[in-house]
Every structure is written in C-alpha cells, then in structure tokens.
N, C-alpha and C positions, 0 to 999 in steps of 0.2 A: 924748417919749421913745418913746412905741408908733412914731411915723412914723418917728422912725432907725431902730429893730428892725427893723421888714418891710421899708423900705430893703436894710438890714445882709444879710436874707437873704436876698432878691433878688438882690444881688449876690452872695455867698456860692453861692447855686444855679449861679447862669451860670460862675462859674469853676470850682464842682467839674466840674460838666458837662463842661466842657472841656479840665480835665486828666482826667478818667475818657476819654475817646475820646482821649486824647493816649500816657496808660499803655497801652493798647491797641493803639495803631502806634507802639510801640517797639520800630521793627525797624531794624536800621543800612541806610541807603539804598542799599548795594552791595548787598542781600536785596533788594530794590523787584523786582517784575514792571514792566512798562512800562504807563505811561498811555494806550497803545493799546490793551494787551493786556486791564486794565484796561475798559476801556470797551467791549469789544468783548465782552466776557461780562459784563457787566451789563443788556446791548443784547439777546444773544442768551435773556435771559432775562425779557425783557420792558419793562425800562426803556427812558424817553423821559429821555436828558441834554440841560438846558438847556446848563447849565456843570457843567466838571468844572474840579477843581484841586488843590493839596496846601495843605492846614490842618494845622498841626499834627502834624504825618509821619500824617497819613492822606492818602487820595483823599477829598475832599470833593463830592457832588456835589448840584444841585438840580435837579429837572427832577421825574419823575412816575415812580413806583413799577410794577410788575407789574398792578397793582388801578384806575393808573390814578388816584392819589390824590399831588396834588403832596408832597413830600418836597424835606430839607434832609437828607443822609445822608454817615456818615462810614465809611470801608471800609480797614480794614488793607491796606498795599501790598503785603503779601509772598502774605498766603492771601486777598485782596479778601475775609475775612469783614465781614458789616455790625458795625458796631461802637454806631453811635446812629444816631437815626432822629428828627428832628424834622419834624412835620407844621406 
C-alpha cells in the first residue's frame, strides 16, 4: 500500500506541474509574440537554446540558463514571463 501511495504522488506531482505551467500560458494563440521573437530575447539575455518548442501553450525550452546551468523551462507566449523552471 505505501508503494501505491508514493507511486500515487509521484504521479499526482508531475501532472499538477503541468497543468500549473499550462494555467499560466493561457493565452489564446492569436496573443502569441512569434517563436523568433521569442528566442531572440531569451538569447539576448543570455540563454544557450538547445530546442525550443510549444508545450502546452507555453514556449518550452531546454538548453542553459543566464548562469549557465542546464534548464528544462516554460515561458508564457504573450509576455515570455518564465513560468517553471526545471533543472
């Protein structure tokens, strides 16, 4: 029974996570800045993108942070605010 529970919340964690960065860019896509525009101010502010892409109606992307510290990160399309950040 303990191994279904921490299972349970295991799983429980990974999808709130993901609908919390999902409520977060819920912006109607005719709002979207452009995934050039997009990457080109994350760039100019010190991000290394491996890939960029859309999760979820966010910008998704993983490559390496300002610090230089790889990241898994999710960015509202309308104001590219950071919205999660997994390392």
């Amino acid at each position: 029974m303990k191994k279904f529970l921490a299972l349970a919340a295991i799983a429980f964690g990974a999808v709130s996570s993901n609908a919390f960065a999902k409520d977060l860019c819920d912006v109607p896509e005719e709002q979207w800045q452009s995934m050039e525009a997009f990457e080109q101010a994350i760039t100019d502010k010190g991000w290394k993108i491996k890939k960029a892409k859309v999760d979820d109606g966010c910008y998704e992307v993983y490559g390496w942070d300002e610090n230089g510290e790889k990241v898994e990160a999710y960015f509202n399309p309308k104001t590219f605010e950071l919205v999660k950040m997994d390392d």
